[in-house]
C-alpha positions in Angstrom: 22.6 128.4 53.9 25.9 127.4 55.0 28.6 125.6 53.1 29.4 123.5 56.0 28.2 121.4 58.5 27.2 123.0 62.0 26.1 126.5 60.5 29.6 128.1 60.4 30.3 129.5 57.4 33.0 128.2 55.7 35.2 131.7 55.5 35.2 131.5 59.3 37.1 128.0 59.6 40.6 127.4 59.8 41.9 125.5 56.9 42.2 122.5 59.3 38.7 123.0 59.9 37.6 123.3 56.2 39.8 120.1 55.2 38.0 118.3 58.4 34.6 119.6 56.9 35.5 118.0 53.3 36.5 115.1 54.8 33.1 114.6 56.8 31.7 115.1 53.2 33.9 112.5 51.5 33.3 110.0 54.3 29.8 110.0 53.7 30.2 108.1 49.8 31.0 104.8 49.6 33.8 103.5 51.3 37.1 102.8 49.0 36.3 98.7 50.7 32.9 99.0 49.0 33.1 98.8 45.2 31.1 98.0 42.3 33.7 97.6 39.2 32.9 100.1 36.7 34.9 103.1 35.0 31.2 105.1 34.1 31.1 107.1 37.0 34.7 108.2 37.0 33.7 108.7 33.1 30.8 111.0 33.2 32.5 112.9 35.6 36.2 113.6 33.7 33.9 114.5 30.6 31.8 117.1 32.1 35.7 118.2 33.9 36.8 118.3 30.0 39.0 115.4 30.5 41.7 116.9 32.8 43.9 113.9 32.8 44.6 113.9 28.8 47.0 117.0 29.6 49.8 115.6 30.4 51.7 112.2 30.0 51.0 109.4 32.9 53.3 106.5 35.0 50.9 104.1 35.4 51.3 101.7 38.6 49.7 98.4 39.8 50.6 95.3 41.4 50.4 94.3 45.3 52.9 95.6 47.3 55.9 98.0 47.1 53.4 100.4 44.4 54.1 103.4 46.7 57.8 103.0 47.4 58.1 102.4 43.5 55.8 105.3 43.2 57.5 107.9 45.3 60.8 106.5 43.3 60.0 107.3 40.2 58.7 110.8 41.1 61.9 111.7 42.6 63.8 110.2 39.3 61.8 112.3 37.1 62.6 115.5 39.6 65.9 115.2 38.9 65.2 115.6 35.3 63.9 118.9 36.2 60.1 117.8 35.2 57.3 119.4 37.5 55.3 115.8 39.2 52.2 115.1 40.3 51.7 112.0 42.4 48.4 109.7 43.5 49.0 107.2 45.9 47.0 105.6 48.1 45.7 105.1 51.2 47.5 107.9 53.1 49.6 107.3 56.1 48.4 110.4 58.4 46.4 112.9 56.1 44.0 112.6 53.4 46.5 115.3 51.4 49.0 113.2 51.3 47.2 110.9 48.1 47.5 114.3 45.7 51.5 115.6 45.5 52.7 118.3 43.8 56.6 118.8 43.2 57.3 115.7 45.7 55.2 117.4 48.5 51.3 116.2 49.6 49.1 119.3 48.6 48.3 121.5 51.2 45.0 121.7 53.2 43.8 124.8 51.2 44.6 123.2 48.3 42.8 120.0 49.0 39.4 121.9 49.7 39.9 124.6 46.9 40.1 121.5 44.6 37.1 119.8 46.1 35.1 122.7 45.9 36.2 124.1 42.3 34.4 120.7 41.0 31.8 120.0 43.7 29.1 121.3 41.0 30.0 118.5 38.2 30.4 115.7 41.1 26.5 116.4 41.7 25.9 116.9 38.0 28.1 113.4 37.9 26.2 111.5 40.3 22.3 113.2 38.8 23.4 110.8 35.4 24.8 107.6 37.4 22.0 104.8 39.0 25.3 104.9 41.7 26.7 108.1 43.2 30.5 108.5 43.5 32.8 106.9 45.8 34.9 108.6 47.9 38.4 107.1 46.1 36.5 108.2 42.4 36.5 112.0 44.1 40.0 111.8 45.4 41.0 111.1 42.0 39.3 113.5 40.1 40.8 115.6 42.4 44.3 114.4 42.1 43.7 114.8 38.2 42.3 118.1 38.1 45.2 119.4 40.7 47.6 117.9 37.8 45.9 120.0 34.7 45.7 123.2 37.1 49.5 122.9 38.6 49.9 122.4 35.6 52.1 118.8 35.9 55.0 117.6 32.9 53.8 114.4 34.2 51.8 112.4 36.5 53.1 109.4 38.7 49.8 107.7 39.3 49.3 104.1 41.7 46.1 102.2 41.3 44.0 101.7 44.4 42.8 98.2 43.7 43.2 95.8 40.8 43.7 97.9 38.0 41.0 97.4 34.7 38.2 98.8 36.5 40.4 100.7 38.9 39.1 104.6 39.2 42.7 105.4 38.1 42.0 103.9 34.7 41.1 106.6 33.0 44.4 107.8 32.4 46.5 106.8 28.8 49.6 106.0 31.0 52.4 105.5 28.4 54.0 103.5 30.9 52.3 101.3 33.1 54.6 99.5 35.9 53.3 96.0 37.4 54.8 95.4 40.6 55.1 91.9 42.3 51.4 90.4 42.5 50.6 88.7 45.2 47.2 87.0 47.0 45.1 89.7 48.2 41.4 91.1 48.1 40.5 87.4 46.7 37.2 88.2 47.3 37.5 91.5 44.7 40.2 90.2 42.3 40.4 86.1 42.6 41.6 83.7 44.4 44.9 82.8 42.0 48.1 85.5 41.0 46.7 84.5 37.2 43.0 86.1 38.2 44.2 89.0 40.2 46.9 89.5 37.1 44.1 89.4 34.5 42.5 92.8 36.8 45.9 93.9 37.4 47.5 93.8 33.3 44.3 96.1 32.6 45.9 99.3 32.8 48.6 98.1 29.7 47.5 100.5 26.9 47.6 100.3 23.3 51.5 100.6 22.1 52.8 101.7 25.6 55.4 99.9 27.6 55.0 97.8 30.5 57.6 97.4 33.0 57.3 94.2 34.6 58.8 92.8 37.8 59.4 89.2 38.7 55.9 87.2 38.8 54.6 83.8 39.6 53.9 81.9 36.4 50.4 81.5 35.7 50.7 86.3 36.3 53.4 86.5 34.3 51.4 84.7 31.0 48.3 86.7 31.6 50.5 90.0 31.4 52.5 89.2 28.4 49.2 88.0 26.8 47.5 91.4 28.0 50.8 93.3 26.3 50.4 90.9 22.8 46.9 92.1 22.6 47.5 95.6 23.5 50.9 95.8 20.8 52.7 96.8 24.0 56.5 96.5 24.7 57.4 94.5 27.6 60.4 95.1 30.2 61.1 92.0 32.4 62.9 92.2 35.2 65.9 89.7 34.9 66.0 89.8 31.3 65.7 93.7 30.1 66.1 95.1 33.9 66.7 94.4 37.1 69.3 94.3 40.2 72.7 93.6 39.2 74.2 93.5 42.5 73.4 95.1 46.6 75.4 95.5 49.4 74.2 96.7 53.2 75.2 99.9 53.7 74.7 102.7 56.8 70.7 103.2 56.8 70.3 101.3 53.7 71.8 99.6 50.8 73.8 100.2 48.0 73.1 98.8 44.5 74.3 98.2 40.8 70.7 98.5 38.8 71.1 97.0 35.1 68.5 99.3 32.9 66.6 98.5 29.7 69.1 100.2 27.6 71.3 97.4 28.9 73.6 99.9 30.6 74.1 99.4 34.5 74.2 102.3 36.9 76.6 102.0 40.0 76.8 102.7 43.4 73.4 103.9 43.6 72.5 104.5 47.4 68.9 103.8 48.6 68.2 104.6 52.3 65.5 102.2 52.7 66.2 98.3 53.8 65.2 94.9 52.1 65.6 93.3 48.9 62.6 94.5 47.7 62.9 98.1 48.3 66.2 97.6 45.7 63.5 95.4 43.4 61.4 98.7 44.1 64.3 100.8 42.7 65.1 98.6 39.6 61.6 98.9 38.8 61.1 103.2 38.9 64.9 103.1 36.9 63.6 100.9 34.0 60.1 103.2 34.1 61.6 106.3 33.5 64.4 105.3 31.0 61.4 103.9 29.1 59.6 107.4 29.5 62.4 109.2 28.5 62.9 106.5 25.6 65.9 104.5 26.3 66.4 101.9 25.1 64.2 103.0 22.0 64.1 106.2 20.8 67.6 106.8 22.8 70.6 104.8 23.1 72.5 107.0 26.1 71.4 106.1 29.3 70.2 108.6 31.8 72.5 110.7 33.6 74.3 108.8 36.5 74.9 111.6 39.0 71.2 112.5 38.6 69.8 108.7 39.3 72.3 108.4 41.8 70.9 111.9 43.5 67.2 110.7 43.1 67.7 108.0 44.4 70.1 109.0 47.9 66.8 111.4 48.2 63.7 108.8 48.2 61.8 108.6 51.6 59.0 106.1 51.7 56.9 106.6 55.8 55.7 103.8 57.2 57.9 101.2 54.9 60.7 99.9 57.5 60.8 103.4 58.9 62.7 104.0 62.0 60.6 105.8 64.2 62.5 106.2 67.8 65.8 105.0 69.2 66.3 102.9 72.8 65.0 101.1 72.0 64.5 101.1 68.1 61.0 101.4 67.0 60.5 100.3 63.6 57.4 101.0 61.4 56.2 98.9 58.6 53.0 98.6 56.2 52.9 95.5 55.4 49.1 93.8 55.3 49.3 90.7 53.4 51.4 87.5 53.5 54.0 88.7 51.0 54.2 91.5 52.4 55.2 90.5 56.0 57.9 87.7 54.3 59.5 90.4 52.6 59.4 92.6 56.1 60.8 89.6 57.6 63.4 89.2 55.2 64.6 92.8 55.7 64.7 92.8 59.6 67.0 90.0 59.8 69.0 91.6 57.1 69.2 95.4 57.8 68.9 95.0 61.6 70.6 93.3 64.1 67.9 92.9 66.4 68.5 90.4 69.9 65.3 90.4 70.4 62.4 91.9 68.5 58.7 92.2 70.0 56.0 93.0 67.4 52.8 95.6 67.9 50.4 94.1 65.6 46.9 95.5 64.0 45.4 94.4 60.9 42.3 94.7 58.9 39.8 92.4 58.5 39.6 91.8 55.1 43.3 90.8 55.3 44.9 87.3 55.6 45.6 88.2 59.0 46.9 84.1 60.0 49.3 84.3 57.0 50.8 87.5 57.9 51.2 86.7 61.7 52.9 83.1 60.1 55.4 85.5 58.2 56.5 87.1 60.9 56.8 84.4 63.8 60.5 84.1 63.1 61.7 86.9 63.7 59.3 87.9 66.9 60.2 87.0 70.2 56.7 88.2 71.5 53.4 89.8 70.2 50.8 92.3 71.4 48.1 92.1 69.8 46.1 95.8 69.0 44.0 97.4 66.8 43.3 100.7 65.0 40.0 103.3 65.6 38.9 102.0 62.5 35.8 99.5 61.5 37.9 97.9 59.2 40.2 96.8 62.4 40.5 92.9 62.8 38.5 91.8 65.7 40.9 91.6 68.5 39.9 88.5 69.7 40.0 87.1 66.4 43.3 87.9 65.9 44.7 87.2 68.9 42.9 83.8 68.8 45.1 83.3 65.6 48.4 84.7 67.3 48.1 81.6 70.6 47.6 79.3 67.6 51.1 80.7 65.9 53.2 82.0 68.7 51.6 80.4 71.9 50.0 81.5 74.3 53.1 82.7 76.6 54.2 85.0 73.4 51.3 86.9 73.1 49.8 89.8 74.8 46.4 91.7 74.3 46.3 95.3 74.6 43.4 96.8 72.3 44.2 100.3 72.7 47.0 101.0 70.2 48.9 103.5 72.7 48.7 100.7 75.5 50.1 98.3 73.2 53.3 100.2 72.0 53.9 101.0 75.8 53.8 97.1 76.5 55.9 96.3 73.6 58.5 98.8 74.4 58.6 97.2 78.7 58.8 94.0 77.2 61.7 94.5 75.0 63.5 96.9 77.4 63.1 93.6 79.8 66.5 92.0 77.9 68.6 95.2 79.2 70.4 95.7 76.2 68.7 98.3 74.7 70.9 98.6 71.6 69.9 95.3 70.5 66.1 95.2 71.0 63.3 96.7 69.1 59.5 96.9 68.5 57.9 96.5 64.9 54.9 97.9 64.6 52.7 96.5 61.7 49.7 94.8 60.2 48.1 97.6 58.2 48.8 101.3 56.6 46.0 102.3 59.3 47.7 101.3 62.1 51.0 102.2 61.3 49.6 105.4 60.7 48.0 105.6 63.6 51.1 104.7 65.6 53.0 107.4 63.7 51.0 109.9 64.8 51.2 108.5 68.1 55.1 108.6 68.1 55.8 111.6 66.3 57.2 114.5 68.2 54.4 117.5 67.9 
């Protein structure tokens, strides 16, 4: 019998074609939109795996936006410290390989399937002893675990996929976990108030680790220090053990004084990505792996400052306020939720100087699609409203209902193929003439922007 679909067998595929193959395969379990919150299926199957993650020492992330950036931050921080990394992050941007890095680089294809099919036999062995079989995002994370133990990893930078308690990821014993800002979204999964969606969220805080905390609303911020109490954690704030001293603008991105929880405070650390929170973002991964290393505690010297400074000049984040093209600019950005698209906001009228600004907008429908589009209003002239290939797209008439409401009707276009919409975005803003000041954001969703890098990319 074959190994993969169409009767090929899988030696004669390209490794394109096998990764396609396991994709097909992946795609067929539940959906990572479709959950049922429970840690026993990713438990049965790390026990009959022999516990892969226990091998190494874990940087546990959650929170609702910027857990990527802060993510890929921290990994390059540790790098510098000559420490081999494995990263999980998710969703991807362009390729499924991008959620499992080794060494600061996605795994490649070959990898990918040679992982997925070293532990194919104990996913079925998994799913014979669960009433639910895996999901898709519980593979992908064995995966990314059993990658680690195999590599083998000095440490693992790990982001949560949704929530955090009952999050797939949560298997790990991170000895740091890192709560980014938390923000409404999935209300439907996590609740409808920061204090609910913190109670999920404070659930990967383990027993006598160290949570690094960034700025939350209130009613958060006093389920996570009660989460900490209970677990006889340590707590880093930011503003009071950590945070950003001082930022100036600087050419393709900012430069900042971070304050860490040793109390020292590094200087002219260089960050070539743009808004407040990217330097938040930075604050966060410093005060995370001083407390790995043990400032603060077990050591009072701070880290080395040419080596933060170095990490740091390095970090790349695609898809986060990523300059895509030139005349005009084409700028790229994640954002999905209301907070999100303020801080996006926030950022363009800071690090650009933008005459007139035309957005390409696609979101998912799960998403708080009017509050985003609210976000953004000020600082877009005009709209076209897309969407991306995938189910999870907004309806288009939906959402462009929504933009006439917020924009009116004169500011906004409809173009539902993605391509046709960057093509009308990039006439309408080449209308003013001055090319140098005009640009087209392109946002809404990881999908779309991934779909429009793909678009945009030179092949």
């Amino acid at each position: 019998m074959s190994d993969t679909p169409g009767d090929t067998p899988q030696s004669d595929l390209s490794p394109v074609e096998q990764l396609r193959a396991v994709e097909v395969e992946l795609g067929a379990r539940w959906p990572e939109t479709k959950l049922e919150p429970s840690l026993d299926r990713i438990t049965a199957l790390m026990d009959i795996l022999g516990d892969p993650q226990r091998s190494y020492p874990s940087i546990h992330i959650t929170g609702t936006n910027g857990k990527t950036s802060t993510a890929r931050m921290i990994e390059q921080l540790l790098r510098h410290f000559e420490l081999r990394t494995g990263r999980y992050t998710s969703p991807h941007v362009e390729s499924v390989t991008e959620r499992i890095s080794l060494d600061g680089e996605p795994i490649s294809p070959e990898l990918f399937v040679e992982t997925y099919r070293d532990i194919e036999p104990y996913i079925a062995m998994a799913d014979a002893s669960q009433p639910i079989a895996l999901s898709f995002f519980e593979i992908v994370t064995a995966m990314a675990y059993a990658a680690f133990a195999d590599a083998p990893v000095d440490v693992a930078v790990v982001e949560v996929g949704m929530g955090g308690s009952w999050d797939a990821t949560n298997v790990i014993d991170g000895v740091v976990s890192v709560i980014a800002p938390i923000a409404l979204d999935h209300v439907d999964k996590l609740g409808d108030t920061t204090g609910k969606i913190a109670t999920e969220k404070s659930g990967i805080i383990k027993k006598g680790g160290l949570a690094v905390v960034a700025h939350q609303p209130a009613d958060a911020a006093e389920v996570i220090l009660r989460r900490a109490v209970e677990q006889d954690a340590t707590v880093a704030r930011e503003g009071l053990e950590f945070g950003v001293v001082h930022r100036d603008m600087a050419i393709g991105g900012q430069l900042l004084t971070l304050r860490g929880i040793s109390g020292h405070e590094y200087t002219d650390v260089f960050i070539p990505l743009h808004g407040a929170h990217q330097a938040q973002n930075a604050a966060l991964a410093l005060a995370a792996v001083e407390g790995f290393f043990g400032v603060g505690a077990a050591r009072e010297e701070p880290l080395d400052i040419g080596k933060v400074r170095g990490a740091f000049s390095g970090v790349s984040s695609p898809g986060r306020l990523e300059v895509i093209r030139r005349s005009p600019t084409i700028v790229l950005d994640a954002a999905h939720n209301p907070a999100g698209a303020r801080a996006t906001a926030e950022a363009i009228g800071e690090s650009f100087g933008f005459t007139r600004l035309v957005g390409v907008i696609g979101t998912s429908g799960d998403k708080d699609s009017y509050g985003l589009l609210e976000a953004l209003e000020p600082v877009l002239a005009e709209v076209v409203i897309s969407k991306n290939s995938t189910q999870r797209a907004t309806d288009i008439d939906k959402l462009a209902e929504a933009a006439v409401e917020i924009f009116g009707s004169d500011r906004v276009l409809v173009e539902p193929r993605l391509d046709d919409a960057i093509d009308a975005a990039v006439a309408l803003a080449e209308e003013v003439g001055d090319l140098g000041g005009s640009g087209v954001l392109i946002t809404g969703s990881i999908i779309t922007v991934g779909e429009a890098r793909i678009l945009l990319s030179p092949r």
